[in-house]
C-alpha positions in Angstrom: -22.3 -4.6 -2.0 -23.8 -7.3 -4.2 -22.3 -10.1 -1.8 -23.9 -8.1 1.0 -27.5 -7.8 -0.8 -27.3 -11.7 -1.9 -26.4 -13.2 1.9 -28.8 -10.6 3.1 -31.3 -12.2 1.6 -30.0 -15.5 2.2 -30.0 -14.9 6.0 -33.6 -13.8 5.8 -34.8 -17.0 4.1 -33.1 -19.0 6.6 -34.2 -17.0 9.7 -37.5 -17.3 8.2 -37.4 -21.1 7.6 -36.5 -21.7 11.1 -39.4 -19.5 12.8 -42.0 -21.8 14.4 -45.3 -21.6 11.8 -47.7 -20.5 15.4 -45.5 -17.1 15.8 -47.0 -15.9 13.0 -46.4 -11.8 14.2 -42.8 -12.9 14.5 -42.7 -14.4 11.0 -44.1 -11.1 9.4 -41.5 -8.3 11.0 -39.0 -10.7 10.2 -39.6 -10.8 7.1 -40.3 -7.2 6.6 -37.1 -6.7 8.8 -34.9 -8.5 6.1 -36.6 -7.3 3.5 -35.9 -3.4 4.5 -32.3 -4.0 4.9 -32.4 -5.1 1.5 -33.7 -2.1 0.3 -31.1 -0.4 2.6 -28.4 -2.3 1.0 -29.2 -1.6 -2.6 -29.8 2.2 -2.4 -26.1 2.2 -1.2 -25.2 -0.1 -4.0 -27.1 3.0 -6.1 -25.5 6.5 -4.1 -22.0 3.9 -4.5 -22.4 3.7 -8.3 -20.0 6.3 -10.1 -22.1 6.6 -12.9 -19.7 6.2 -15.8 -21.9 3.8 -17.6 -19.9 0.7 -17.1 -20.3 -1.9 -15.2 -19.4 -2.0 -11.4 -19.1 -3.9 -8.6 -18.2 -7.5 -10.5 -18.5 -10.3 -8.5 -16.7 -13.4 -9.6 -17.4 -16.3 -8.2 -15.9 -19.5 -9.0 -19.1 -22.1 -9.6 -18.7 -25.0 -11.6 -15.2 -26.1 -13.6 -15.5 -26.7 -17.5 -18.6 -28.5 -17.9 -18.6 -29.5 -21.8 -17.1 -26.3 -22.9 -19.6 -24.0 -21.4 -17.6 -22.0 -18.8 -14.3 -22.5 -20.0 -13.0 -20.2 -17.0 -15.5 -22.3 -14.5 -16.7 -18.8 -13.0 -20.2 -16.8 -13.1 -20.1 -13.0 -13.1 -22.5 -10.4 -11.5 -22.4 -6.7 -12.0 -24.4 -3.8 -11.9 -24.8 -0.5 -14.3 -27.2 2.5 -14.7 -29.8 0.0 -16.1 -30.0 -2.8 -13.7 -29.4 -0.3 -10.6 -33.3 1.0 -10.7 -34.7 -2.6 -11.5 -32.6 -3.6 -8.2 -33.9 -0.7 -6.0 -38.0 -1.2 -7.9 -37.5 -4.8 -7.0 -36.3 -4.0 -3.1 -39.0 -1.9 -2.6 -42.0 -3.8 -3.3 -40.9 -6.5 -1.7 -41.6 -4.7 1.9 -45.0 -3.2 0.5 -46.4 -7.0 -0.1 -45.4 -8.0 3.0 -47.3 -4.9 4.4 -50.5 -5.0 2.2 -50.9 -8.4 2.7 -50.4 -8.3 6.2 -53.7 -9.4 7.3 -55.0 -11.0 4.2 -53.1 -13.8 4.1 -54.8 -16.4 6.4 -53.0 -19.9 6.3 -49.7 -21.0 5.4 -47.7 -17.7 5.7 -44.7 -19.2 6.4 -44.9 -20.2 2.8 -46.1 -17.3 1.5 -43.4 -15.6 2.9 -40.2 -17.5 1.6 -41.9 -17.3 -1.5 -41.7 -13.6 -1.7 -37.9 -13.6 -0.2 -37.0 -16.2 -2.9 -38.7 -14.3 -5.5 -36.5 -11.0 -4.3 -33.5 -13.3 -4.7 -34.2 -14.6 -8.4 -35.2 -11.3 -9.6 -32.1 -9.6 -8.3 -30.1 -12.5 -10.1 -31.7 -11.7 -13.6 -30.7 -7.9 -13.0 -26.9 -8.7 -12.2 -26.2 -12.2 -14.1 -23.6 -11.4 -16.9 -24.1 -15.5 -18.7 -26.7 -15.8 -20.8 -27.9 -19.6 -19.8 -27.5 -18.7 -16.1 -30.2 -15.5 -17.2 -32.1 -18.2 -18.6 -32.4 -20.5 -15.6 -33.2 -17.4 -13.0 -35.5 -16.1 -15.4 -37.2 -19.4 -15.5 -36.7 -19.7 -12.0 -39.1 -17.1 -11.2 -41.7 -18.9 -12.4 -41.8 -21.4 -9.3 -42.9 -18.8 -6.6 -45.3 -16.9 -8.8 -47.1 -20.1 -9.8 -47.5 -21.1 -6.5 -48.1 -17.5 -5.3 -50.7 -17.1 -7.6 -51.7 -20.8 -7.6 -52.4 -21.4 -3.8 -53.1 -18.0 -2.0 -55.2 -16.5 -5.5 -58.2 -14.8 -4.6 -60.9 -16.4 -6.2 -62.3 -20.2 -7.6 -60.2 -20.1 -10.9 -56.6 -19.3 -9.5 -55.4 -22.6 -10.2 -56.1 -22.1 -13.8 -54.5 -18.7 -13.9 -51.2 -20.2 -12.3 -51.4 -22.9 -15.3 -52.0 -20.0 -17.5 -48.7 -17.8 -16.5 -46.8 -20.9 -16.0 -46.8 -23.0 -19.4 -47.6 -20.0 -21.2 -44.1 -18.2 -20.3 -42.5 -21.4 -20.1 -42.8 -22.3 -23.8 -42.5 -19.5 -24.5 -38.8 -19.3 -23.1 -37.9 -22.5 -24.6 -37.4 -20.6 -27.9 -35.1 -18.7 -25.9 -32.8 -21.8 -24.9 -32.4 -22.8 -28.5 -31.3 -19.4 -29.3 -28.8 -19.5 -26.7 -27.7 -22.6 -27.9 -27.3 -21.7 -31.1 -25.2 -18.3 -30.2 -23.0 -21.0 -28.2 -22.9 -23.5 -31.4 -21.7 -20.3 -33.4 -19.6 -18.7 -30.9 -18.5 -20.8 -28.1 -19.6 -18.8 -25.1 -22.5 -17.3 -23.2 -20.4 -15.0 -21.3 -22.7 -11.5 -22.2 -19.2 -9.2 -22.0 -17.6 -12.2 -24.7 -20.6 -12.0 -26.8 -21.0 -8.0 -27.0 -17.4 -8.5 -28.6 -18.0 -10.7 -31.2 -19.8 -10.1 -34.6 -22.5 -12.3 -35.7 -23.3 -13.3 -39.0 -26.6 -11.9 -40.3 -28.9 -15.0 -40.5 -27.5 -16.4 -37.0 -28.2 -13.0 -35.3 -32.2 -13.1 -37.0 -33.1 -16.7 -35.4 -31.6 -16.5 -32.3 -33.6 -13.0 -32.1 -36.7 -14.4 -32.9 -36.1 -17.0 -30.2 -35.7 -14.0 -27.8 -38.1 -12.4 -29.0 -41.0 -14.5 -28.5 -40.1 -15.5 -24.8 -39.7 -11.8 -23.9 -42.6 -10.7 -25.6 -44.8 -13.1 -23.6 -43.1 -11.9 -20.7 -43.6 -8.4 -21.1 -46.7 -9.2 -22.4 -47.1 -8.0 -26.1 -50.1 -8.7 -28.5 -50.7 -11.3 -29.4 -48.7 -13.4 -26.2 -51.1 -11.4 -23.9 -53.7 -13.5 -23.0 -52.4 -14.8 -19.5 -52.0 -11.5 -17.6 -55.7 -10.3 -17.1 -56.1 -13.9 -15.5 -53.3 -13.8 -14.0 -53.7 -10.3 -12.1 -57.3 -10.8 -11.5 -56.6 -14.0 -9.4 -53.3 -13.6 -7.8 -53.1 -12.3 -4.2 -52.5 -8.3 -4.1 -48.4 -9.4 -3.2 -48.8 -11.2 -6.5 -50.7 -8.5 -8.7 -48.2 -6.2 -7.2 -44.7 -8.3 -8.4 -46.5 -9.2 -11.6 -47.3 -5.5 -12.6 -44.3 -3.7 -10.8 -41.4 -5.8 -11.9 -42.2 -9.3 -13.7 -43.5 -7.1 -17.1 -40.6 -5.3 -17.1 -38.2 -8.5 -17.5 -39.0 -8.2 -21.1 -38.0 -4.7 -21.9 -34.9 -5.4 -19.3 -34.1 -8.2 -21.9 -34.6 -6.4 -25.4 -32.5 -3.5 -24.0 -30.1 -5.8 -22.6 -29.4 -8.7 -25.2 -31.6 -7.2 -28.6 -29.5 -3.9 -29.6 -26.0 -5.0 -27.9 -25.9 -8.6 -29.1 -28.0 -8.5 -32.7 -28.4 -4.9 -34.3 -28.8 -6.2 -37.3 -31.7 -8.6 -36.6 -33.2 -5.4 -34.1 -32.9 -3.2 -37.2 -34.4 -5.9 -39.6 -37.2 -6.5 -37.3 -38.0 -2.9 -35.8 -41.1 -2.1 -38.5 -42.8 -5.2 -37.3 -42.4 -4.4 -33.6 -43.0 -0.9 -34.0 -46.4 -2.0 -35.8 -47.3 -4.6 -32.9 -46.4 -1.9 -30.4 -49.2 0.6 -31.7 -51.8 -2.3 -32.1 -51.0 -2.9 -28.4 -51.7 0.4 -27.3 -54.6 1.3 -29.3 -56.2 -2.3 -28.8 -55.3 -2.5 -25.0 -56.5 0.8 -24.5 -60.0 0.0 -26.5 -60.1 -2.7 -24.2 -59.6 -1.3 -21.3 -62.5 1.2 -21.8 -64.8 -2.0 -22.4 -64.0 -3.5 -18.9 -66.1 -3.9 -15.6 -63.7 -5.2 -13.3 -61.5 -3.3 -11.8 -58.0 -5.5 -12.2 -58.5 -6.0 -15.3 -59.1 -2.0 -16.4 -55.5 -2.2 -14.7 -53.9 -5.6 -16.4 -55.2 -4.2 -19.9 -53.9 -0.7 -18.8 -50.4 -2.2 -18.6 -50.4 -4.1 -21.8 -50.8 -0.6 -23.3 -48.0 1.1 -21.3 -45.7 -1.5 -21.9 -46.8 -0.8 -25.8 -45.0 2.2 -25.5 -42.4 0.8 -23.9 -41.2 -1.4 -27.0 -42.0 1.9 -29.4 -39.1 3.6 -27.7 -37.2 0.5 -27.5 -37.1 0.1 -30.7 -36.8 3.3 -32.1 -33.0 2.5 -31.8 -32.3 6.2 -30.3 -30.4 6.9 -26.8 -33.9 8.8 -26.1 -35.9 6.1 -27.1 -33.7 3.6 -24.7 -34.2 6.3 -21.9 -37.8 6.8 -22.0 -38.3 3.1 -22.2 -36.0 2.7 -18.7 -37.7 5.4 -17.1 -41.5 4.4 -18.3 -40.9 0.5 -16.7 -39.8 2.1 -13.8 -42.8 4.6 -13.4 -45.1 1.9 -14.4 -43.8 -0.2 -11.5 -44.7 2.8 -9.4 -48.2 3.5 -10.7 -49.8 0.2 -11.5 -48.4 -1.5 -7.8 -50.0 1.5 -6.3 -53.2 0.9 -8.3 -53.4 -2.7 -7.7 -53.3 -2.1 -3.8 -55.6 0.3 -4.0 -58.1 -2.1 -6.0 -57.6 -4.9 -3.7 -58.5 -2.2 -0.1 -62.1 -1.7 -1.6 -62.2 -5.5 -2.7 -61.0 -6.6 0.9 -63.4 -4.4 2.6 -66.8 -4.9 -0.3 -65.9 -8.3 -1.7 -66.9 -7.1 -5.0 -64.5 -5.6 -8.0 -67.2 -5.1 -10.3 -67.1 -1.1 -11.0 -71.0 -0.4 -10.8 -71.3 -1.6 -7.5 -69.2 1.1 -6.7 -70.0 5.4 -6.2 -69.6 8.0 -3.9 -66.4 6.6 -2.0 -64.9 10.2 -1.3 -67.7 10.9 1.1 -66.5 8.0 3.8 -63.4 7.5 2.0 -61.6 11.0 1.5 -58.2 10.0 1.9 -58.0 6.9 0.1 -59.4 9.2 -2.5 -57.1 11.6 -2.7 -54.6 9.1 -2.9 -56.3 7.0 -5.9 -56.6 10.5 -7.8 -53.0 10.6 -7.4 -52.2 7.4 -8.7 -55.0 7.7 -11.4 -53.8 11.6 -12.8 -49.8 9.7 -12.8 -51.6 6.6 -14.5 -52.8 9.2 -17.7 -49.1 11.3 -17.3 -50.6 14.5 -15.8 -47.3 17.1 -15.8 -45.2 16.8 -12.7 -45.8 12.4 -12.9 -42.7 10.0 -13.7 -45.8 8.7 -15.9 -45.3 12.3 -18.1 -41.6 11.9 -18.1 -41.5 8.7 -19.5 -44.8 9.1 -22.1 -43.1 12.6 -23.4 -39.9 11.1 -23.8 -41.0 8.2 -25.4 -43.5 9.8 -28.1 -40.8 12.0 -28.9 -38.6 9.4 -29.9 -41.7 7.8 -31.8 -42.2 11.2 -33.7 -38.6 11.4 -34.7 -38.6 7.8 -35.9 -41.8 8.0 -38.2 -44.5 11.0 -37.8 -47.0 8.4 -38.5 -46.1 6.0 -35.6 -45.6 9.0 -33.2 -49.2 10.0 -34.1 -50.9 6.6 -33.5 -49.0 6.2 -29.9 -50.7 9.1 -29.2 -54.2 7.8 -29.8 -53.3 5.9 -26.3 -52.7 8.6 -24.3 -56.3 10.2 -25.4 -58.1 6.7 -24.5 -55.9 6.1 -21.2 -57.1 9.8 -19.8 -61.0 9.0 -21.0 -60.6 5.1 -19.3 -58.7 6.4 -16.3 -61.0 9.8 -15.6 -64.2 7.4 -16.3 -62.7 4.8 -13.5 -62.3 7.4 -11.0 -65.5 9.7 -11.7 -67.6 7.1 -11.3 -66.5 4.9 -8.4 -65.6 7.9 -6.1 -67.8 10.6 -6.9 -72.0 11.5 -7.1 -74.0 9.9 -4.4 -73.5 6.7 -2.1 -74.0 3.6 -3.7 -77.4 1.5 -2.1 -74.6 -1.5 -2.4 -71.9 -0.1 -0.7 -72.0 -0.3 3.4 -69.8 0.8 6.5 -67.0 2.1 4.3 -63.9 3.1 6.4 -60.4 4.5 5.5 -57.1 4.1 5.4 -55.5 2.8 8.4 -51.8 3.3 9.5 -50.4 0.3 7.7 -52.1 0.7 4.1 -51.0 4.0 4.4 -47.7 3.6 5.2 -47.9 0.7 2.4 -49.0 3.3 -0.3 -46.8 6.2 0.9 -43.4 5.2 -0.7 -45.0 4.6 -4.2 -46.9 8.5 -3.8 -43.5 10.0 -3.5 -41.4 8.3 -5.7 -44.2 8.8 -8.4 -44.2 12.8 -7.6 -40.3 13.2 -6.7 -38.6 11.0 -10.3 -42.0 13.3 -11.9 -40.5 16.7 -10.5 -36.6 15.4 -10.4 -36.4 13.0 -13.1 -32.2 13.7 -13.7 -31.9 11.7 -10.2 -32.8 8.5 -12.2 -32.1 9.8 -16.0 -28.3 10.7 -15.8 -27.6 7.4 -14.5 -29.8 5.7 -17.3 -28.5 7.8 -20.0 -24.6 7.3 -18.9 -25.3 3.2 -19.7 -27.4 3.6 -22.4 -25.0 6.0 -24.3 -21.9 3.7 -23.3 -23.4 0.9 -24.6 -24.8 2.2 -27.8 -21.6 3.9 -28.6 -20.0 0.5 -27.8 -22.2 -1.6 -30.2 -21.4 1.5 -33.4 -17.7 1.2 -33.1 -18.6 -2.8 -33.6 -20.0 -2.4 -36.7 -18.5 0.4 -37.9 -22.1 2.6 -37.6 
């Protein structure tokens, strides 16, 4: 199945590529075509997957021979467990949803626009399968091409070029730290191979530098405090597609990362490091959300919203528990939900006002009552009302927190308080009390947003009601590689 998911994607490209630029109808359902088959293709990978917690479906594939020592077999391994599965499925998903939401608002060089989006889909399903860590390292720089330009040439507004410069060098310094951690694992051990490494025991000192190497570049990624300051930029210029890959999958390549490589690969450094993550968690979440409250335009009340979340993301990280590693899985993948759902809705007022400034805005549920209904939705999931994947995920997490220091649980909760008064404040006053004098010919929803929206509102309610569809699976890899990493080090 992952050979039939990567030439899927390959064959979409290229049909793509070889549309004429004028048939610009046939360009979109193609696209869209491809990019549902995708989808197709990984939820069989998922209703496939046995659920053991190890991985499944290798894929060797014989790449380059013995270049200085690197790959002393000459292959590169992909495989798939309980937590790269949901990333793969998030990742196929949105993927269709851009090319719908921006189905009218791109207006010049679509082509482009759309073979970046498919290439995108490739590189991130890369970074969720790769098993080398210097092959990561090049897909997860990789991504970086199509966002920039993403974000760079079809932004929204006068600074986007500066916002592309932004998420570009910022993330890209960032991620050289990363290369010379991965260079000095290979100086120390002689591989990059992730299944090698996981073997091996690292001495103390080694495992503390390489981890702060990882942990800068993945903190920018994700983005924590203080390596935020080229998301609410970033998301206020980019296109909606952009905002929507940014908030729904890009964020969550840093927690992917410290679950993947920081436990497994340097407990000892996670352990020695864990007070000061935990403490720049809760200063995320408490300063993000402050923030938030402060804000008048409506992306960035989302962008600051998401450095919060992604706060408690990290706490439950690094709380070093198989509940913590849970809730963190299961809160990036109902943020992913939530936010992308947000940000389209933010971007159908802006494409039909031209304005994202909140106090132009009140009264929407008189023309509007259906895309109420849905924002309200999205909004009570966005402050984890009961019955939300949002809830799941917060309760999890903060549980986790409490059992790792009353203290820290405490403050994480001061973030839950602010995101309810931000979020109720966001929704009371653009939707309800009378019309605003600024706000003309309002009409709702048609057929495509809706349908755009739709798969988001489910999965949002169903993994809220249901969550054992998605936790079983989590928990079965989380629990198999925790148990691997004690029996390691004798814990």
């Amino acid at each position: 199945m992952l050979s039939i998911i990567f030439f899927l994607l390959l064959f979409g490209i290229l049909h793509v590529m070889f549309i004429p630029r004028e048939n610009q109808t046939q360009l979109k359902l193609t696209a869209l075509q491809w990019s549902l088959t995708t989808l197709t293709a990984t939820i069989v990978l998922w209703v496939t997957f046995d659920g053991e917690g190890q991985f499944q479906g290798l894929k060797i594939i014989e790449w380059i021979p013995t270049i200085v020592g690197i790959w002393s077999s000459g292959t590169v391994v992909f495989a798939v467990d309980g937590i790269s599965v949901f990333f793969l499925i998030l990742t196929a998903i949105l993927i269709p949803i851009c090319i719908l939401i921006s189905w009218n608002s791109i207006k010049f060089l679509l082509k482009e626009f759309l073979l970046c989006l498919l290439v995108l889909e490739i590189l991130l399903m890369g970074v969720f399968l790769i098993l080398d860590l210097l092959l990561f390292y090049i897909l997860f720089e990789g991504i970086l091409i199509p966002m920039f330009l993403i974000i760079g040439v079809w932004g929204s507004r006068e600074e986007k070029v500066l916002a592309s410069y932004y998420f570009f060098f910022y993330t890209l310094i960032g991620s050289v730290l990363m290369l010379l951690g991965i260079f000095m694992l290979y100086s120390n051990t002689g591989t990059t191979d992730y299944q090698t490494l996981c073997g091996l025991k690292l001495n103390g000192d080694v495992q503390k530098w390489v981890f702060m190497g990882f942990f800068v570049s993945l903190a920018i990624k994700i983005p924590k405090i203080p390596f935020h300051i080229w998301l609410p930029l970033a998301h206020v210029e980019a296109p909606v597609a952009g905002s929507v890959m940014l908030a729904g999958v890009l964020l969550k390549l840093g927690g992917y990362g410290f679950i993947r490589f920081s436990w497994p690969l340097f407990p000892e450094a996670s352990e020695y490091f864990a007070p000061l993550i935990q403490t720049l968690s809760l200063f995320a979440i408490i300063y993000a959300s402050l923030t938030t409250c402060r804000q008048v335009d409506f992306k960035r009340i989302i962008a600051y919203s998401s450095v919060a979340h992604m706060g408690l993301v990290t706490l439950g990280i690094f709380t070093h528990t198989i509940q913590g590693l849970v809730s963190a899985i299961f809160l990036m993948l109902a943020h992913g939900f939530v936010s992308s759902a947000l940000f389209i809705i933010v971007t159908l007022l802006y494409e039909r006002h031209h304005t994202r400034l909140v106090k132009y805005y009140r009264g929407i549920t008189i023309t509007m009552p259906i895309f109420s209904i849905i924002m309200l939705l999205m909004i009570l999931a966005n402050i984890a009302v009961p019955l939300s994947c949002n809830f799941v995920g917060e309760f999890l997490s903060l549980l986790a927190a409490f059992e790792y220091s009353f203290i820290v649980g405490g403050l994480a909760s001061l973030g839950i308080i602010l995101g309810a008064a931000y979020s109720l404040y966001l929704y009371n006053r653009v939707c309800f009390g009378n019309s605003s004098n600024f706000i003309f010919f309002s009409r709702d929803l048609n057929r495509r947003e809706f349908y755009a929206l739709f798969p988001l509102i489910f999965l949002v309610y169903l993994t809220g009601v249901y969550p054992s569809v998605l936790i079983d699976t989590i928990k079965s890899s989380v629990i198999f590689q925790e148990t691997h990493t004690y029996q390691l080090w004798g814990a």
